[in-house]
C-alpha positions as CSV (number, residue, x, y, z in Angstrom):
1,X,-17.5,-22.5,-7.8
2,X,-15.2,-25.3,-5.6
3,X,-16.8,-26.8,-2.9
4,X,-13.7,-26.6,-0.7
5,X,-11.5,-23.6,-0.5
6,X,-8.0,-24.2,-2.4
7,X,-5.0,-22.5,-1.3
8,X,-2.0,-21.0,-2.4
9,X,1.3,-20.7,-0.5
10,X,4.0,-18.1,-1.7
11,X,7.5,-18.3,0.1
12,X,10.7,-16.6,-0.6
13,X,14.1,-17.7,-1.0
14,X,17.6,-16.7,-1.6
15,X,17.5,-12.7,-0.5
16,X,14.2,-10.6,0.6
17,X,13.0,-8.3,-1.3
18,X,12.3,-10.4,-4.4
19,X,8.5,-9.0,-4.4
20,X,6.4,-11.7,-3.0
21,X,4.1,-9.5,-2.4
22,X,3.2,-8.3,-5.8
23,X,3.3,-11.9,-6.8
24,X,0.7,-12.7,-4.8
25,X,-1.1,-10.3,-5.9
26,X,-0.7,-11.1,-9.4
27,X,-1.9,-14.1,-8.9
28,X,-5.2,-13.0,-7.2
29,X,-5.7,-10.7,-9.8
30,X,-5.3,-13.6,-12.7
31,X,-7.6,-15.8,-10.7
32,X,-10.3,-13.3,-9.9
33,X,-10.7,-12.5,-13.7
34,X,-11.3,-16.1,-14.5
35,X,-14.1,-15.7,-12.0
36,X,-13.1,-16.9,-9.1
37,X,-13.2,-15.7,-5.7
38,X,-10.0,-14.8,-3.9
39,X,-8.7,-13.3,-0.9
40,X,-4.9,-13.0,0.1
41,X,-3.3,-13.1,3.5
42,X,0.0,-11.8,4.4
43,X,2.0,-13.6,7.7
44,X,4.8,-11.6,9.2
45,X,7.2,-13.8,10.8
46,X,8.6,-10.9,13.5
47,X,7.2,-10.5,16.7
48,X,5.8,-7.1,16.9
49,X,1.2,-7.5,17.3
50,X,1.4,-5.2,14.3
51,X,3.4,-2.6,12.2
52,X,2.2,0.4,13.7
53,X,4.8,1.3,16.4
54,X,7.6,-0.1,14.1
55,X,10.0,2.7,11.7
56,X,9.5,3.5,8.4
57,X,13.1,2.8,8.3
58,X,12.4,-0.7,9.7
59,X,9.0,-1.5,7.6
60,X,8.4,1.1,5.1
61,X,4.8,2.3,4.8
62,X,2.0,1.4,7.8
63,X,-1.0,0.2,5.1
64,X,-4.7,1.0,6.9
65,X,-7.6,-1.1,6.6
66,X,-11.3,0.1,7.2
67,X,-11.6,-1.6,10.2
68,X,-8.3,0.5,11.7
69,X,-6.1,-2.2,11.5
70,X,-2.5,-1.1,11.2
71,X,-0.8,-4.0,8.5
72,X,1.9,-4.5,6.4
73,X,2.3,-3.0,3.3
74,X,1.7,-5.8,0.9
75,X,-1.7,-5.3,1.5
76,X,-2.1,-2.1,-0.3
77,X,-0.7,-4.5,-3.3
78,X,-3.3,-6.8,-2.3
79,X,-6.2,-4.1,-2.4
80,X,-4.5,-2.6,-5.7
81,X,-4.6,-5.5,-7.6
82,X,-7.6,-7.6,-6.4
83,X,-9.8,-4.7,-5.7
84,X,-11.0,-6.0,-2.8
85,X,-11.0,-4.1,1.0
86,X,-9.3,-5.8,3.5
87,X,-9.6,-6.4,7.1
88,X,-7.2,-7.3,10.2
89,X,-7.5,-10.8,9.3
90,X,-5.4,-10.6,6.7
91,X,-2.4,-9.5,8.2
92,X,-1.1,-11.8,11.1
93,X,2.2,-11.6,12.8
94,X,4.1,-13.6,15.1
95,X,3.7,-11.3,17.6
96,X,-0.7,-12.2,17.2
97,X,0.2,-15.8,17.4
98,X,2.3,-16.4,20.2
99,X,0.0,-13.5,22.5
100,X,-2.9,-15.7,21.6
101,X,-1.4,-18.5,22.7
102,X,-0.3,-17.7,26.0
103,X,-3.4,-15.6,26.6
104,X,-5.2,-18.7,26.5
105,X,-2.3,-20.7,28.7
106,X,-2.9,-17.9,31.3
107,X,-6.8,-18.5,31.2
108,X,-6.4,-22.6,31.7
109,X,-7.4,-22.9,28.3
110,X,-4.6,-26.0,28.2
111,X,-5.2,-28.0,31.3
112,X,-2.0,-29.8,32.2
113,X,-0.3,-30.0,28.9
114,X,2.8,-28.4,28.0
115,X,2.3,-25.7,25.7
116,X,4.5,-25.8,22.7
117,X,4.9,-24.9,18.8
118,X,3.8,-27.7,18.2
119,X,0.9,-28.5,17.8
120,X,0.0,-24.8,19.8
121,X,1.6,-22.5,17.5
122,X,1.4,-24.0,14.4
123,X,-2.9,-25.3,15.0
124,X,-3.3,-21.3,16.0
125,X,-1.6,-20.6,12.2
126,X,-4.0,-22.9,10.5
127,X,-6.7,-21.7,12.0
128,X,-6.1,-18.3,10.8
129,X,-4.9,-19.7,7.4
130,X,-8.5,-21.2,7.4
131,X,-10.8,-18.4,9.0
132,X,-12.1,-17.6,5.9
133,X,-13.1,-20.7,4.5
134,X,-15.6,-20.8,7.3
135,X,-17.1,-17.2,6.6
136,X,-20.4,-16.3,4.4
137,X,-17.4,-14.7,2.1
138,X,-15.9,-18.0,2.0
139,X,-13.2,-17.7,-1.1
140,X,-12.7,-20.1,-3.7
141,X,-8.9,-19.4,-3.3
142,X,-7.1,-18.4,-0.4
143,X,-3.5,-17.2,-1.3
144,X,-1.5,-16.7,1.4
145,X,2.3,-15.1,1.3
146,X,4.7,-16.0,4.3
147,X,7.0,-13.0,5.0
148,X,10.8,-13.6,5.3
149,X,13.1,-15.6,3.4
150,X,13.4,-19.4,3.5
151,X,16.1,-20.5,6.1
152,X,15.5,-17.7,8.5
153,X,14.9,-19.2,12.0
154,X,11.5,-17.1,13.0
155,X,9.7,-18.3,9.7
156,X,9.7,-22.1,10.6
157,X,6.5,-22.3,12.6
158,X,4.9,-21.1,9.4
159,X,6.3,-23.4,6.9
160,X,5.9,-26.3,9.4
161,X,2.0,-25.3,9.2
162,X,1.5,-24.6,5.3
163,X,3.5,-28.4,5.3
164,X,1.0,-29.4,7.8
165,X,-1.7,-28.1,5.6
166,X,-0.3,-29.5,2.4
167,X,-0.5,-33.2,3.7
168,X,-4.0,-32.7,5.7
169,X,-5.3,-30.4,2.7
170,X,-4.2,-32.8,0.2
171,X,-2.3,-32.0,-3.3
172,X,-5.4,-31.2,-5.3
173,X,-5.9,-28.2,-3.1
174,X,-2.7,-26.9,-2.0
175,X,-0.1,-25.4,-4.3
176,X,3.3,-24.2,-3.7
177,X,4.7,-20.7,-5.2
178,X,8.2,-20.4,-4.3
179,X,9.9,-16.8,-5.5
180,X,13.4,-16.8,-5.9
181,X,16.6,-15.2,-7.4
182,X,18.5,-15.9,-10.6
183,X,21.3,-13.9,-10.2
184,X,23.3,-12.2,-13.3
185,X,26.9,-12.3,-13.0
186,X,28.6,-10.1,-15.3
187,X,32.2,-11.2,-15.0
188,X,31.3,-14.5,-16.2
189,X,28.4,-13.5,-18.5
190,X,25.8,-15.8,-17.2
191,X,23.0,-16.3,-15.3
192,X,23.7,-18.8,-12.4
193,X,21.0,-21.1,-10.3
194,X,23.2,-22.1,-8.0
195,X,21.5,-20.3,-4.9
196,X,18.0,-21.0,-6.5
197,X,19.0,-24.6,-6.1
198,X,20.0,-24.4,-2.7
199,X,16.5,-22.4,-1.8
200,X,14.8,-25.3,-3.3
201,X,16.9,-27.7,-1.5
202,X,15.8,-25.8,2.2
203,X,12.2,-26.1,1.5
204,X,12.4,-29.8,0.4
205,X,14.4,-30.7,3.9
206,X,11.7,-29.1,5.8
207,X,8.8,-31.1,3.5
208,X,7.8,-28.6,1.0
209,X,8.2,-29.4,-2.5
210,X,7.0,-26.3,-4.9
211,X,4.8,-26.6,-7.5
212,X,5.7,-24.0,-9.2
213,X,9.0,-21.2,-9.6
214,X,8.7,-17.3,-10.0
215,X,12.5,-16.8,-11.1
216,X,13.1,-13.3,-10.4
217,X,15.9,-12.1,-12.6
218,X,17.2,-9.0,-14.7
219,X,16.4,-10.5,-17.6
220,X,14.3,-12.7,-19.3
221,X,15.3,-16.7,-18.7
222,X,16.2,-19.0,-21.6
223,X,14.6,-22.5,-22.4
224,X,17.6,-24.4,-21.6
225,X,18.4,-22.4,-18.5
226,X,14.5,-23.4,-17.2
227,X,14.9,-27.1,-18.1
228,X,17.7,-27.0,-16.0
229,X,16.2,-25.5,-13.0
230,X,13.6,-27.9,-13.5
231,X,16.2,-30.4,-13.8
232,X,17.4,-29.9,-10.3
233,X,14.6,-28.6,-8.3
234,X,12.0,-31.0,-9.4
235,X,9.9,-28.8,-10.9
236,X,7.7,-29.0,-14.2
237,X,9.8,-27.1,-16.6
238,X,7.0,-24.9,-17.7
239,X,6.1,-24.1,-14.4
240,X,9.2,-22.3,-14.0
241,X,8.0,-19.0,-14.9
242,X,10.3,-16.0,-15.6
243,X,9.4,-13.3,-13.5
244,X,12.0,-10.3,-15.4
245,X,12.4,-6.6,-14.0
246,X,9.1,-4.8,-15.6
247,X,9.0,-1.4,-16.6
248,X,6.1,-1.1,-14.1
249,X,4.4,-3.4,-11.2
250,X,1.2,-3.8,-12.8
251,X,2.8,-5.5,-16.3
252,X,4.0,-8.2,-13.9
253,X,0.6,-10.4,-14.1
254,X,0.5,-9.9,-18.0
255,X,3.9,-11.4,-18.2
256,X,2.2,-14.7,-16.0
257,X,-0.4,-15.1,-17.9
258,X,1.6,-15.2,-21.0
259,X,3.5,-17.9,-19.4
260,X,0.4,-19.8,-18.6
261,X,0.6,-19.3,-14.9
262,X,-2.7,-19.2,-13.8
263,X,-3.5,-22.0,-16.2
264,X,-0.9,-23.8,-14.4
265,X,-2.9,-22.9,-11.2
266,X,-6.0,-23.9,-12.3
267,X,-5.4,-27.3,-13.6
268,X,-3.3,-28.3,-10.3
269,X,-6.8,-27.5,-8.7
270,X,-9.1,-28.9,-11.5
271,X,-10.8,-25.8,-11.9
272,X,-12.8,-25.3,-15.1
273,X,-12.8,-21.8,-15.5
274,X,-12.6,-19.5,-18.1
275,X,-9.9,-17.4,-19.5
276,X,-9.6,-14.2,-17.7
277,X,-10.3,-10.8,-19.0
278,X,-7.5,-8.5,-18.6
279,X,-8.5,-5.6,-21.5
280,X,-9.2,-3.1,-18.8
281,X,-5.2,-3.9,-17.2
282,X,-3.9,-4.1,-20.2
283,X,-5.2,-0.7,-21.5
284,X,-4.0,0.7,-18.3
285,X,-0.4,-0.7,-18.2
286,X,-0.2,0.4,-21.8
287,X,-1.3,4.0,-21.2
288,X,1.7,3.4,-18.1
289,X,4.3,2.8,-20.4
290,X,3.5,5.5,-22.8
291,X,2.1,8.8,-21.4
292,X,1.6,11.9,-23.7
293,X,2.9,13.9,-21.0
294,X,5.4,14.0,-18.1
295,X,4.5,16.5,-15.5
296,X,6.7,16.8,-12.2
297,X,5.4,16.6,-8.5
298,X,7.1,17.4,-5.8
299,X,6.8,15.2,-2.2
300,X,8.3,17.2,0.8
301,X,9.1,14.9,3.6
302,X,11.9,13.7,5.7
303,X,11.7,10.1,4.7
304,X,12.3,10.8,1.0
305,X,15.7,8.9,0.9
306,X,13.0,5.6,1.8
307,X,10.3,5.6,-0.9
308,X,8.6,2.2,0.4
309,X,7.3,4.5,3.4
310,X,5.2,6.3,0.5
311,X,4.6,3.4,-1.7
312,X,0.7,4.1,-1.8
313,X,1.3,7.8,-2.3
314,X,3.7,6.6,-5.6
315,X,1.0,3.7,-6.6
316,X,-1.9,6.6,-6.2
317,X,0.2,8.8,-8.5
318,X,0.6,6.2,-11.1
319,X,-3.1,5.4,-11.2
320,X,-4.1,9.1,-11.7
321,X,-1.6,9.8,-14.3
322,X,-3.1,6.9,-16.8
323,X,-6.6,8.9,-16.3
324,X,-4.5,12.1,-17.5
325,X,-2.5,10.5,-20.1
326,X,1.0,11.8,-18.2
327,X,3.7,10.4,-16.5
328,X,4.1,11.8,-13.4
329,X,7.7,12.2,-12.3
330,X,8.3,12.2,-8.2
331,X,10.9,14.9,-7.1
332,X,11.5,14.0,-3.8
333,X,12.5,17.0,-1.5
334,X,13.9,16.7,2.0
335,X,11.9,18.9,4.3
336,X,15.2,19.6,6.0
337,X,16.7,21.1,2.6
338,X,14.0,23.5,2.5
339,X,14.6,25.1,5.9
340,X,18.3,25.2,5.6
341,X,18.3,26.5,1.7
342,X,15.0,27.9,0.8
343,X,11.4,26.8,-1.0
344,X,12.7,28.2,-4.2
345,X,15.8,26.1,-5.0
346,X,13.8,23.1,-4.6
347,X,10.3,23.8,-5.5
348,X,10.3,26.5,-8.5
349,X,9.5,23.8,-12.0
350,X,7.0,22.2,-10.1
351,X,3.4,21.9,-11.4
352,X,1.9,19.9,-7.8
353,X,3.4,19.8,-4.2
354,X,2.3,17.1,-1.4
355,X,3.2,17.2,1.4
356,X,2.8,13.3,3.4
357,X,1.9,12.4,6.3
358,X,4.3,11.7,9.2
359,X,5.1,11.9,13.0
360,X,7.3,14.6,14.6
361,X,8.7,17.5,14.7
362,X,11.5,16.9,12.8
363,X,11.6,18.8,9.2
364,X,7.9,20.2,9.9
365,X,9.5,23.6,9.4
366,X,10.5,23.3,5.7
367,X,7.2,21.4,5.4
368,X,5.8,24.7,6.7
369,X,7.8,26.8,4.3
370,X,7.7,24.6,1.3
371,X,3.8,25.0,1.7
372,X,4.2,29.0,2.0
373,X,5.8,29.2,-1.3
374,X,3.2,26.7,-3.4
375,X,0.2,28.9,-1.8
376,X,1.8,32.0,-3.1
377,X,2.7,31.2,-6.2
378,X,-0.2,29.3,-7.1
379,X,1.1,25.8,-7.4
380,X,-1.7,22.8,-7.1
381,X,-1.4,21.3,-3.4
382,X,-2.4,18.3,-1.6
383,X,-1.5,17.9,2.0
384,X,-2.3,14.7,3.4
385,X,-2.7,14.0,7.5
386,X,0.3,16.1,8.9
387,X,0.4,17.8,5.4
388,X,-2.6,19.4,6.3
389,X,-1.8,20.3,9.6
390,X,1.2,22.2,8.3
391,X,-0.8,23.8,6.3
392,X,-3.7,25.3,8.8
393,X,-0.6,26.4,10.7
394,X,0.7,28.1,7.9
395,X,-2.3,30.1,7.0
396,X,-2.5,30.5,10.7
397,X,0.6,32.4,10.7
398,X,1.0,33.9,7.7
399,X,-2.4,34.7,6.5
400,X,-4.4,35.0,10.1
401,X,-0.6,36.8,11.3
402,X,-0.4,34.7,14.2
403,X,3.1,34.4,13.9
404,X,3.7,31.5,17.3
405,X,1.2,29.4,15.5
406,X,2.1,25.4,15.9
407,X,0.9,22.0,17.0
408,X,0.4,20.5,20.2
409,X,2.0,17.7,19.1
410,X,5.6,19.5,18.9
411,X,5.5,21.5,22.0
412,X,2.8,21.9,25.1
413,X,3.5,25.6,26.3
414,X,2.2,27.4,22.9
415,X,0.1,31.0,22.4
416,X,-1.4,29.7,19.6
417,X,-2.4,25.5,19.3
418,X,-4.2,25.5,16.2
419,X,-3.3,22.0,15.6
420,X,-4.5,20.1,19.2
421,X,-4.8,16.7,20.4
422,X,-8.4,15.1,19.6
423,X,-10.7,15.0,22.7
424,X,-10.7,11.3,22.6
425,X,-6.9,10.8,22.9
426,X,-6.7,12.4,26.3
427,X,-5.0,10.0,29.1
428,X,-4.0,7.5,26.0
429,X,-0.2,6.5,26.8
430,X,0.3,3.1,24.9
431,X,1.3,3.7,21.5
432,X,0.5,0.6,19.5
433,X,-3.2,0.3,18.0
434,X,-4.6,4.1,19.9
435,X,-5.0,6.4,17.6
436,X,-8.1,6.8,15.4
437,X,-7.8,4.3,12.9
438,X,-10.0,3.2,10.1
439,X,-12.4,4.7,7.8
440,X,-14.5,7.3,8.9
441,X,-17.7,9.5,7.3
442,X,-17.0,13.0,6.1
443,X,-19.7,15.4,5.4
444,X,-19.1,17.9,2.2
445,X,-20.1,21.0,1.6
446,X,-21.6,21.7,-2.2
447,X,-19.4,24.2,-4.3
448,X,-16.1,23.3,-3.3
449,X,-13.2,21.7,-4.8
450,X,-13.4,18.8,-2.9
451,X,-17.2,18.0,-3.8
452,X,-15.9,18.1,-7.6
453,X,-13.7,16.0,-7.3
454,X,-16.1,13.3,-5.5
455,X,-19.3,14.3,-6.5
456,X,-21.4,13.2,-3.5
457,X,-22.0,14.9,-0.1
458,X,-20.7,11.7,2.4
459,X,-17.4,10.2,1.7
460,X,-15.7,7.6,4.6
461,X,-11.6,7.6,4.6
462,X,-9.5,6.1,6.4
463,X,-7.7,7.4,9.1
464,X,-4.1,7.5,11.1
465,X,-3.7,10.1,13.2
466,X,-4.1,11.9,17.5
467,X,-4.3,15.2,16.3
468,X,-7.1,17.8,14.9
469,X,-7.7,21.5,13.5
470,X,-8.0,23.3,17.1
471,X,-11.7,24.6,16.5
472,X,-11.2,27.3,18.7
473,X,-9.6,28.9,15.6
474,X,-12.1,27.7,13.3
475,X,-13.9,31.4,12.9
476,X,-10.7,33.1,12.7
477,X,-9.7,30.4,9.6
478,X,-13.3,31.0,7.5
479,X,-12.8,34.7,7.8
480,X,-9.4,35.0,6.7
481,X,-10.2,32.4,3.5
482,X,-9.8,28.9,4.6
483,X,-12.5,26.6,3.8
484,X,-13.0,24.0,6.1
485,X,-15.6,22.1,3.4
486,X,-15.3,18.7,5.4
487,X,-16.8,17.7,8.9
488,X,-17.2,14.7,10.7
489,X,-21.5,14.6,10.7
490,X,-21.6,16.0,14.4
491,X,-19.6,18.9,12.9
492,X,-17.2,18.2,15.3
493,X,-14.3,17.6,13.8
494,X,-12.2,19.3,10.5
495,X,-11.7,16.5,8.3
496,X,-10.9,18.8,4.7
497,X,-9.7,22.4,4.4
498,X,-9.4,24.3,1.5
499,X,-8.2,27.7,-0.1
500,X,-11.0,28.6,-2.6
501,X,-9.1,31.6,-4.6
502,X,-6.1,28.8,-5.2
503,X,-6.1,27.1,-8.6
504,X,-6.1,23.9,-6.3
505,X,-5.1,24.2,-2.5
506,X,-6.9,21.0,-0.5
507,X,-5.5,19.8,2.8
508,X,-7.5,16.2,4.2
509,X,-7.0,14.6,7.2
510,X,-7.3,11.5,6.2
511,X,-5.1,9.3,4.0
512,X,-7.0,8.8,0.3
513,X,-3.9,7.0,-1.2
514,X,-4.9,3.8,0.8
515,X,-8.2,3.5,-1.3
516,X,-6.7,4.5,-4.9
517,X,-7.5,1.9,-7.2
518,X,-4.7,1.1,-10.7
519,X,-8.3,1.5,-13.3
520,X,-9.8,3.7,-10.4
521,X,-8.1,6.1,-9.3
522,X,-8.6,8.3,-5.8
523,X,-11.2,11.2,-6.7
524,X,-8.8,13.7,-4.9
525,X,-5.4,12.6,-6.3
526,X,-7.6,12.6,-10.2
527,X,-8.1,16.2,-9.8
528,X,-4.9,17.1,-8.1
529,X,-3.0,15.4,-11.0
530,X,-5.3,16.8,-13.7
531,X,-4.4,20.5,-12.0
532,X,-0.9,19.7,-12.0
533,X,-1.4,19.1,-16.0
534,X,-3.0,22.3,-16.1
535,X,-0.3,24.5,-14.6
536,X,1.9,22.6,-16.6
537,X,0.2,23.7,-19.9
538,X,-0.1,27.3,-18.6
539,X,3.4,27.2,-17.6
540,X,4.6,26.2,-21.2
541,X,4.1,22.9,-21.7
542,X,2.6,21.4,-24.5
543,X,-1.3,20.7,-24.5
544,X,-2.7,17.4,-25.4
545,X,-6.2,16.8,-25.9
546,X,-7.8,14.4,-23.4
547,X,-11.0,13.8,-24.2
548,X,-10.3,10.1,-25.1
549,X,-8.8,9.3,-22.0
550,X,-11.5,6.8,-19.8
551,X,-13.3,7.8,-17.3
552,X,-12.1,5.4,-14.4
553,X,-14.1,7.3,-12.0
554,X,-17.1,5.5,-12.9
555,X,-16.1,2.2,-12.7
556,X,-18.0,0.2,-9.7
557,X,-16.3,-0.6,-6.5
């Protein structure tokens, strides 16, 4: 398409949270339907090397790549929307930077000269910034979102290198996207720009003027109100684009495009391209907004008063409801709640339980329990990582009736370790970047739930976890009734379990939210959903007919 790779810089101001990242990916998703090739980068301005050893608490969810990279969790956005895999080259921290830099200080790399941010740190940016334009994948667009808000100390060596870039790069191909707050006062009825200005005003002071304004608000912005932000942050009036609440994330690039955003885009980078071709999304988003259904789902964990820590879980869930035509409504149940008052008070209108993935041993108990009760009573289940785990030991106790059942993880003198740590994690005592990460093959048996639901005999999922099925107790499991219908191809390790005489009872090892797809979605969470819809017609609810609904399983990577 372009002979030289544009790029597109998207900073925050006024207060985080504003949802850079799904504006970014909004944009890559606009562009990539016009037919151009994008990728999007994400730079984290703290100064951990990655995510992986921070709390959920602190970072919500810890998003996987293939290539076992441990990254922030815009990516999944990025992945969602663009439909594109990423690697560890799209997530760079502070942290990556500055142990770059001194590793190469350490080795003489800088003879004599005194190593500083700049040039060191900011040239070590670029170069990142720019990796792919050098690659055989070389992009037509690069978009790249800086983390952090505007005015924070720890972002300035990244906007002092996307200025940097913006002067060397030249105008026609680099553009400024600057998201930012339009508050609502309701005391004085109005919306005010006030701290929109002043966001504006940092950015200019450091040498960034933005081409364009994604005004978050609660409502949709009026013509006079954009002519006066244009007004005072030199910006074309029509690029001032309202960016509203939306009743879901995936309406958000429909409402740019009818703005003329990537239009906008395209003609600051004289790019003839054609309109893009947003049928597929739109269908989806409108099957979003009104299901035929509502079924509920329960999640049993003990970060359910943080939901960003599940966000692919919830995104996963939203892309297998439009290929059931229901809205699937999260009940969020604190695995501590269970032990202390019983499965039944929380669990007894659900049609699905899942139980997450986590580290531990807090609330593993009532994960335990909660799991008891859904197996008995013949409620669809999906245990994911540690979900599954909680479920071997649960069988292991109550079905096998080896009552001091556990994992190794939670306590090292046990009679029964039917949850142990993998042979390769022996003698590993640094925490960040050691367990197994990354996708992984899977080897599935014929006949089982699980091959339904893929239809194909090799699989490779991703992967976050130290600990395995203990297969000492693997013949003592297959004769009481678990399935173990997934193995690593050495047969070494027990990657799927399942209960065959259960309307739907699978427990994986891996995580399959990472790889759901919004018009593709996960094979396992498709037929977990469509059992929840059929316990919730057998259980009274009304039956719909879904014959019409797409069949997004088909569509190509």
């Amino acid at each position: 398409m372009s002979v030289k790779t544009k790029y597109v810089f998207v900073t925050g101001g006024v207060v985080s949270s504003l949802g850079k990242g799904i504006a970014a990916a909004s944009i890559g998703l606009l562009l990539k339907q016009r037919g151009l090739k994008v990728t999007n980068l994400k730079f984290d301005p703290y100064l951990n090397v990655d995510p992986g050893t921070m709390s959920p608490f602190q970072h919500g969810e810890v998003f996987v790549t293939d290539d076992g990279s441990e990254t922030d969790l815009d990516l999944g956005h990025y992945e969602r929307f663009v439909d594109q895999s990423l690697s560890k080259d799209h997530n760079v921290t502070t942290g990556q930077i500055y142990n770059t830099v001194i590793t190469r200080e350490r080795r003489g790399d800088y003879p004599g000269a005194t190593v500083q941010v700049i040039p060191h740190i900011t040239e070590e940016i670029k170069s990142r910034i720019k990796k792919f334009e050098k690659s055989e994948a070389k992009p037509d667009v690069t978009i790249v979102e800086i983390g952090g808000t505007v005015g924070d100390i720890e972002s300035l060596p990244f906007l002092e290198s996307i200025r940097q870039m913006g002067q060397e790069e030249g105008p026609e191909n680099v553009m400024f996207v600057h998201v930012t707050l339009i508050p609502f006062v309701r005391t004085a009825g109005e919306f005010k720009t006030k701290p929109t200005q002043h966001s504006v005003r940092t950015l200019q002071s450091i040498g960034i003027q933005p081409n364009m304004l994604l005004c978050r608000s609660a409502k949709p912005l009026s013509e006079p109100l954009r002519q006066k932000i244009s007004l005072f942050c030199s910006v074309p009036t029509k690029a001032v684009i309202s960016a509203e609440d939306a009743s879901t994330i995936y309406a958000v690039p429909l409402a740019f495009h009818a703005q003329q955003a990537d239009d906008i885009i395209c003609r600051h980078f004289r790019l003839e391209v054609p309109e893009p071709d947003l049928t597929d999304w739109e269908h989806m988003v409108e099957k979003i907004n009104n299901p035929q259904r509502t079924i509920k789902i329960g999640i049993c964990g003990k970060y359910v008063n943080l939901k960003d820590a599940y966000k692919s879980i919830i995104e996963a869930f939203t892309h297998a409801g439009v290929y059931s035509n229901a809205q699937v409504d999260l009940v969020w149940v604190s695995s501590e709640d269970i032990k202390q008052s019983g499965a039944d008070k929380f669990l007894h209108d659900l049609n699905g339980l899942l139980i997450p993935g986590g580290f531990g041993e807090r609330g593993v108990e009532g994960k335990i329990e909660a799991i008891r009760y859904v197996r008995e009573k013949n409620i669809p289940f999906l245990g994911i990582c540690l979900g599954m785990q909680c479920a071997v030991i649960e069988f292991a106790r109550n079905v096998c009736g080896l009552k001091e059942a556990h994992s190794y993880e939670f306590y090292r003198e046990l009679k029964h370790p039917v949850i142990h740590l993998m042979a390769d994690q022996e003698g590993v005592t640094e925490l960040g970047g050691t367990m197994r990460l990354g996708a992984y093959p899977c080897v599935i048996d014929k006949n089982t739930t699980t091959f339904e639901a893929y239809q194909t005999v090799e699989i490779h999922e991703r992967h976050r976890h130290r600990y395995e099925l203990n297969n000492a107790y693997r013949k003592m499991l297959l004769e009481s009734g678990l399935s173990l219908p997934g193995l690593s191809p050495d047969g070494r390790l027990v990657e799927i379990v399942e209960i065959r005489d259960h309307p739907w009872f699978v427990g994986v090892q891996f995580h399959p939210e990472l790889k759901s797809r919004p018009t593709r979605p996960h094979p396992l969470f498709r037929e977990f959903v469509r059992a929840s819809v059929a316990h919730y017609e057998k259980a009274g609810g009304e039956a719909t007919r879904t014959e019409s609904s797409p069949d997004y399983s088909k569509t190509s990577q």
